[in-house]
BATOR-855179 format. One record per residue (C-alpha): residue number from 1; x, y, z. Coordinates in steps of 0.1 Angstrom, whole numbers, plus 5000, padded with zeros to 4 digits. Layout:
N
   num   east   north     up
   NUM      X       Y      Z
...
***
This chain:
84
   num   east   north     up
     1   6373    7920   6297
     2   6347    7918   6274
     3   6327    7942   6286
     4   6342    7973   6269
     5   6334    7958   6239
     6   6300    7956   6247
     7   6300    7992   6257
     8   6310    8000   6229
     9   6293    7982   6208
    10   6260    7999   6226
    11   6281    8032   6214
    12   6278    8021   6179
    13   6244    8012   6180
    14   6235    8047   6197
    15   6252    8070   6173
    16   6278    8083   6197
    17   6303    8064   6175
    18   6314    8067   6139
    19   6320    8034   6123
    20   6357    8041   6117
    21   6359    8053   6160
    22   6342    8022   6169
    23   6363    8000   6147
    24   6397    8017   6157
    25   6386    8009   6194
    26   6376    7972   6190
    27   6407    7965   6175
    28   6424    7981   6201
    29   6410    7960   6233
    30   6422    7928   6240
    31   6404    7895   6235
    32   6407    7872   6264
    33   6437    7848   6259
    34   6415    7817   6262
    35   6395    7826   6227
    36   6414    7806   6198
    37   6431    7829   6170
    38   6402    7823   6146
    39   6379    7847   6169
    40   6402    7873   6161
    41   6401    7866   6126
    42   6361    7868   6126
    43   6358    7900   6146
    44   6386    7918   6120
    45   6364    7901   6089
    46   6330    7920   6106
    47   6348    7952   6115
    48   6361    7957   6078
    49   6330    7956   6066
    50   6314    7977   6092
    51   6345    8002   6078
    52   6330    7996   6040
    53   6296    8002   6049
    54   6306    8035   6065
    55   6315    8042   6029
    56   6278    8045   6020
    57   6254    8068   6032
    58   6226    8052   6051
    59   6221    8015   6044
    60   6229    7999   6013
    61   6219    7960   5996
    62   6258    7951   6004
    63   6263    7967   6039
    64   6236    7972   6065
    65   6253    7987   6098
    66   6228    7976   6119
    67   6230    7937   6107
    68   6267    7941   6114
    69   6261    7952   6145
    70   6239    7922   6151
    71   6267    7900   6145
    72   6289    7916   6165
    73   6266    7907   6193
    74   6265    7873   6184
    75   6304    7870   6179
    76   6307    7891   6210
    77   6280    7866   6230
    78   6299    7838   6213
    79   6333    7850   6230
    80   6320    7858   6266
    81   6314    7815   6262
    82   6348    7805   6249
    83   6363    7828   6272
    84   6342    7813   6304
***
């Protein structure tokens, strides 16, 4: 289940999403029902800001896309284990 997330995270990464695209379709794919609430709380904290940062051009001090992105991989790595 987790693995459209991933491809689209790998969208992100590769420019063949716009933050706001990538951020609509996260929220739209489920989460496995074993992951506790608070993982879903998490990933909607990291996708607002990867929607604020999309509010600067190129990276600023506050928002750096691709450190987002990184912890989006860890929360996403971090999901495929509570989900196991």
């Amino acid at each position: 289940m987790l693995d459209h997330h991933q491809a689209t995270l790998a969208q992100l990464r590769a420019g063949a999403l716009d933050a706001h695209a990538f951020c609509a379709a996260w929220r739209a794919l489920p989460l496995p029902a074993a992951l506790p609430p608070r993982y879903a709380q998490v990933r909607d904290q990291l996708l607002d800001r990867i929607e604020s940062s999309a509010l600067f051009s190129g990276e600023s001090c506050s928002f750096s896309q691709a450190d987002l992105a990184d912890a989006l991989q860890q929360w996403l790595d971090k999901a495929r284990e509570g989900a196991a």
